[in-house]
MMTF fields as JSON, N, C-alpha, C and O atoms, coordinates in Angstrom:
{
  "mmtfVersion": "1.0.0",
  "mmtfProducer": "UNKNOWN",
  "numBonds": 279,
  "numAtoms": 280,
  "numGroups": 70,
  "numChains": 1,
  "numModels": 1,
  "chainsPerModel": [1],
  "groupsPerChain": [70],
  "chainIdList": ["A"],
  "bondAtomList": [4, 2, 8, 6, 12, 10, 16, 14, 20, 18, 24, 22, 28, 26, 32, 30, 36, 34, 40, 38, 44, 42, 48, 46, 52, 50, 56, 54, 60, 58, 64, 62, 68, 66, 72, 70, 76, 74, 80, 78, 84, 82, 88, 86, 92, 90, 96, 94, 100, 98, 104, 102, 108, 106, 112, 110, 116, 114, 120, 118, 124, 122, 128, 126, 132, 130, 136, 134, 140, 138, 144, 142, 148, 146, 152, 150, 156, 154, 160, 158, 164, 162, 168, 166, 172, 170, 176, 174, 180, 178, 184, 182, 188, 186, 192, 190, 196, 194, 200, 198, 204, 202, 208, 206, 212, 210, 216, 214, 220, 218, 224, 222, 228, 226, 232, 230, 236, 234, 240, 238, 244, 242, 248, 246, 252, 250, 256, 254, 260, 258, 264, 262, 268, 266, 272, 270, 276, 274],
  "bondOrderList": [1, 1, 1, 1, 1, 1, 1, 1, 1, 1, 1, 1, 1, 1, 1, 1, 1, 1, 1, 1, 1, 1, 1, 1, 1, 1, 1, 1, 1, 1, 1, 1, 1, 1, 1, 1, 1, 1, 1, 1, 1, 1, 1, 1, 1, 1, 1, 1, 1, 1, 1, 1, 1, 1, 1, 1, 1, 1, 1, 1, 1, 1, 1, 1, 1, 1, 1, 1, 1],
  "groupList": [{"groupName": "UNK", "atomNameList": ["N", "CA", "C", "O"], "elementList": ["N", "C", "C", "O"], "formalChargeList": [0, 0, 0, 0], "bondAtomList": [1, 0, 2, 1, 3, 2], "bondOrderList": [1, 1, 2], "singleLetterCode": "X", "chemCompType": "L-PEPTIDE LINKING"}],
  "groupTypeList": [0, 0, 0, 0, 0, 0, 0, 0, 0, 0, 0, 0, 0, 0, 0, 0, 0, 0, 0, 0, 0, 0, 0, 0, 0, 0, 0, 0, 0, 0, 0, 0, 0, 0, 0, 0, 0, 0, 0, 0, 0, 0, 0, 0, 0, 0, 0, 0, 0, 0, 0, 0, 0, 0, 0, 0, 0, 0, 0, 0, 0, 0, 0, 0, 0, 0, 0, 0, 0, 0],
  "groupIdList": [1, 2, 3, 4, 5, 6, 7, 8, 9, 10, 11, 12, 13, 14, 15, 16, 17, 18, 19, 20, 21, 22, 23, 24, 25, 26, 27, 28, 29, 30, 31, 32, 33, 34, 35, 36, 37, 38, 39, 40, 41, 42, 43, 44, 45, 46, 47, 48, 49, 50, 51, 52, 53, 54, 55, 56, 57, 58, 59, 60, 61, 62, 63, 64, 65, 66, 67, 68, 69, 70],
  "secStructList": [7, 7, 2, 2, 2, 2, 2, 2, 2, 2, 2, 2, 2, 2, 2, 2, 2, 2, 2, 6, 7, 7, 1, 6, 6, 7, 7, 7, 1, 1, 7, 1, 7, 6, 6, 1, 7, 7, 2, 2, 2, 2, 4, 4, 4, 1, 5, 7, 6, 6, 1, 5, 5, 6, 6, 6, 7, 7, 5, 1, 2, 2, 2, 2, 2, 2, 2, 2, 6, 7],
  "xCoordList": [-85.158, -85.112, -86.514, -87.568, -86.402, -87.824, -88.267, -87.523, -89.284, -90.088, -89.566, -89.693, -89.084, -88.659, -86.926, -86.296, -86.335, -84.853, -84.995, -84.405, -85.772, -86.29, -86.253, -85.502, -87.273, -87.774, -86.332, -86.075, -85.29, -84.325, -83.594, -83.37, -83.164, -82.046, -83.038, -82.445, -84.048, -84.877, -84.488, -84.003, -84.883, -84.506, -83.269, -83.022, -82.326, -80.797, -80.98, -80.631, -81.335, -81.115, -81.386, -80.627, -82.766, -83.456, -82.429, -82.308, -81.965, -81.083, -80.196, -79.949, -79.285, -78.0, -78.697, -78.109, -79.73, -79.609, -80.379, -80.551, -81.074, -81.325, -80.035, -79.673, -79.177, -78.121, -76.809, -75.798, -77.203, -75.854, -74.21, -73.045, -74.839, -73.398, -73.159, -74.185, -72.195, -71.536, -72.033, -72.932, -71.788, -72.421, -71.455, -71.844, -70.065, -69.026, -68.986, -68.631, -69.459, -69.289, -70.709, -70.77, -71.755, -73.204, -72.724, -71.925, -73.448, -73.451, -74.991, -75.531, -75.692, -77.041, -76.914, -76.247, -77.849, -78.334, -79.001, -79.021, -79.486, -80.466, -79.066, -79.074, -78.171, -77.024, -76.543, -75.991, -76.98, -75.925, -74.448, -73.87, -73.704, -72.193, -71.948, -72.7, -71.284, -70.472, -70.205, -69.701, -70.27, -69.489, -70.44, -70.177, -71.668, -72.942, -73.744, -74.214, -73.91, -74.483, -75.613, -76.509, -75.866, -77.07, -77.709, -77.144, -79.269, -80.01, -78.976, -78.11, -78.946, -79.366, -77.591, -77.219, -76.954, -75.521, -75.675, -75.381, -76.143, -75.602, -77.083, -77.174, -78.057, -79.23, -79.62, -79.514, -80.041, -80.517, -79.454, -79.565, -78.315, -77.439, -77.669, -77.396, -78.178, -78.381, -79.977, -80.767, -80.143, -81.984, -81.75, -80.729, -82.356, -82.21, -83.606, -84.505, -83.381, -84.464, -86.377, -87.537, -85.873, -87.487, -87.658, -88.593, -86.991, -87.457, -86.824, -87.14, -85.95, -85.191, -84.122, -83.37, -83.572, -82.245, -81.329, -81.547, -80.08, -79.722, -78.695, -78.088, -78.816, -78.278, -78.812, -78.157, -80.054, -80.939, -82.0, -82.577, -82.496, -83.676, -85.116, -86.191, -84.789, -86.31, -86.782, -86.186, -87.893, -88.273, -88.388, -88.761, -87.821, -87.313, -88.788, -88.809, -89.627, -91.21, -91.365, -92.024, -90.882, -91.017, -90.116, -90.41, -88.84, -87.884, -88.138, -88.054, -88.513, -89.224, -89.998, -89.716, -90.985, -92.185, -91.701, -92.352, -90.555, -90.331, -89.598, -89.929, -88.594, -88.205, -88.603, -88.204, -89.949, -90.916, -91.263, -91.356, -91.507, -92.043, -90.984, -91.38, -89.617, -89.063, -88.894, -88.284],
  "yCoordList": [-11.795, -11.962, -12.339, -11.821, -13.031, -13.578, -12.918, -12.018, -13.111, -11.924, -12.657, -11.957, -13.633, -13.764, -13.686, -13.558, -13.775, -12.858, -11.318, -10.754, -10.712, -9.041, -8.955, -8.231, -9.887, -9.409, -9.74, -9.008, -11.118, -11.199, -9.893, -9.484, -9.133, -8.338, -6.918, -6.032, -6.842, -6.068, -5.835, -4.909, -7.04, -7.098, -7.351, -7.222, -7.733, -6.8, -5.451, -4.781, -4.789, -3.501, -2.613, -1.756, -3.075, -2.564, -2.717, -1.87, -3.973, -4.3, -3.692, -3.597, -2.935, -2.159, -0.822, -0.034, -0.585, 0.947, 1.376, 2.552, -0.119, 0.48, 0.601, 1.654, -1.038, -0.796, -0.024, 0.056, 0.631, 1.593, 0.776, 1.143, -0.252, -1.267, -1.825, -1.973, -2.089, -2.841, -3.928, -4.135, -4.728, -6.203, -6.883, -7.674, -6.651, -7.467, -7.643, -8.564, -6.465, -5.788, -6.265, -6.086, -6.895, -7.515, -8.914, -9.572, -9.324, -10.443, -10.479, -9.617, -11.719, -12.232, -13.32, -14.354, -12.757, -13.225, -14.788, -15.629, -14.923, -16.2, -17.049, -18.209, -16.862, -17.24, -18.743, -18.714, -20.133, -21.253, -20.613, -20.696, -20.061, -20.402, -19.077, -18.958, -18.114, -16.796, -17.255, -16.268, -18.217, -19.086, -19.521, -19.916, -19.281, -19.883, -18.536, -17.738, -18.27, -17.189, -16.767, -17.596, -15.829, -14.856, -13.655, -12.616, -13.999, -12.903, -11.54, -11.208, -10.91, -9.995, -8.99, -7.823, -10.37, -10.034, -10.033, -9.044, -11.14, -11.682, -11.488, -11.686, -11.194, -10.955, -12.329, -13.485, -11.991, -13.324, -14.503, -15.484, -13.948, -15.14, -16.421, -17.582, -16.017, -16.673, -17.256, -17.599, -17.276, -18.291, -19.535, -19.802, -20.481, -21.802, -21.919, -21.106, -23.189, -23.295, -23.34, -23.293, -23.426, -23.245, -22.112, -22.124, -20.916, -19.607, -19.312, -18.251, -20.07, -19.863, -19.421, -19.602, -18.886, -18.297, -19.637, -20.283, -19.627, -20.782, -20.929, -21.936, -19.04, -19.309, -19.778, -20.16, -19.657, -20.178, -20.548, -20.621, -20.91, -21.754, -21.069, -21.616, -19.717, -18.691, -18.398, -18.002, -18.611, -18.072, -16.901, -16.427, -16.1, -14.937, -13.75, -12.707, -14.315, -13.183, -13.279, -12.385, -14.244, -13.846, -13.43, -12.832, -13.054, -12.479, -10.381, -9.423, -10.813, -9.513, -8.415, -7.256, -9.072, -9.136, -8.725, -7.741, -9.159, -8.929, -7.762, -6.976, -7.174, -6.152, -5.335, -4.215, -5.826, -4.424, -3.627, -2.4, -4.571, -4.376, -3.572, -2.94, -3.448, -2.783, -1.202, -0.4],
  "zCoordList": [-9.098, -7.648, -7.159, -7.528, -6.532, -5.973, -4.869, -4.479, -4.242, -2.849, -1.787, -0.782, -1.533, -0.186, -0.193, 0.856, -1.402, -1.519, -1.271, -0.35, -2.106, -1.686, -0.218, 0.436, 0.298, 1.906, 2.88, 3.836, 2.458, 2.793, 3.088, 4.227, 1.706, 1.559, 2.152, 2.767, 1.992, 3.025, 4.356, 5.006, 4.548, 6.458, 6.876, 8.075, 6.029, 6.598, 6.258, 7.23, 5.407, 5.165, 6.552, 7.004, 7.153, 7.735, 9.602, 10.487, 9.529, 10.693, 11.175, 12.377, 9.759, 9.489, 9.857, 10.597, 9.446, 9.804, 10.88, 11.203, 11.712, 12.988, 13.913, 14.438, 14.081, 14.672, 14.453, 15.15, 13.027, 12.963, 12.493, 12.335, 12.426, 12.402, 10.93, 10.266, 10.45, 9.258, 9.184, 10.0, 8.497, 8.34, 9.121, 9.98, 8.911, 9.347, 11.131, 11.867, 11.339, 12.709, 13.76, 14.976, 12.9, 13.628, 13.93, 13.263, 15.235, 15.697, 16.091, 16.783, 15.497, 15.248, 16.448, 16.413, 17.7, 18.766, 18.63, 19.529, 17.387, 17.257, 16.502, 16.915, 15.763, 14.844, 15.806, 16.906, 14.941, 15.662, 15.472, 16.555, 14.584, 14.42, 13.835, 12.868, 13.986, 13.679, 12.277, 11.74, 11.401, 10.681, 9.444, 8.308, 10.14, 9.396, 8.85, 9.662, 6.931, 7.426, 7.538, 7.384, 7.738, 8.452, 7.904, 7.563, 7.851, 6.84, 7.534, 6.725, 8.568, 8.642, 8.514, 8.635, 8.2, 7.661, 6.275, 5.604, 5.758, 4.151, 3.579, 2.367, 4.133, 3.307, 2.327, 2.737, 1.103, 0.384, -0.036, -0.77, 0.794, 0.383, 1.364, 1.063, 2.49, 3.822, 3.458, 4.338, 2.648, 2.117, 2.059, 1.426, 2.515, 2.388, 1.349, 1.136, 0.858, -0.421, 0.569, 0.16, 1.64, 2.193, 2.767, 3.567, 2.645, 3.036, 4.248, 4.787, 4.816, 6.11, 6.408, 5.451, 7.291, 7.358, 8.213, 9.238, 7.038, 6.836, 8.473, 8.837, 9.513, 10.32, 11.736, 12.706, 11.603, 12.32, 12.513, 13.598, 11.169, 10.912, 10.594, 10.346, 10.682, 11.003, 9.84, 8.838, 10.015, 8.189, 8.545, 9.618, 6.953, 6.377, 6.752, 7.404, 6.183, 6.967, 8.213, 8.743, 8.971, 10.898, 10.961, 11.996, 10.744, 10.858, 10.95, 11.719, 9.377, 8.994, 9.555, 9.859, 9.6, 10.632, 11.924, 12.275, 13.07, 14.151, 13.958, 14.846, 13.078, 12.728, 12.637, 12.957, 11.943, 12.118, 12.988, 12.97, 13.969, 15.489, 16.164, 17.143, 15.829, 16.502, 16.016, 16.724]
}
């Protein structure tokens, strides 16, 4: 697994257990399409080959990073 799959499946981890919610059951505010997926649902499955979340374009460490902050 590579460090920005880690930090991926990281920062869903971290998403799920602030909001208390299932994966199935999150809806991602930044998300183009319910349809498209999303780190903070699908974790490193949602990596595009440049480090981005394939549901809305954000790379995976600003993502992170803002998570933190909360």
């Amino acid at each position: 697994m590579t460090d920005i799959n880690k930090a991926a499946d990281d920062y869903r981890a971290a998403v799920l257990k602030r909001t208390g919610l299932k994966a199935s059951e999150l809806v991602c505010p930044r998300e183009k399409s319910e349809m498209t997926p999303c780190l903070a649902r699908d974790g490193s499955l949602a990596v595009t080959e440049r480090g981005h979340c394939a549901g809305c374009d954000q790379h995976v460490n600003y993502l992170a990073k803002k998570e933190g902050q909360k």
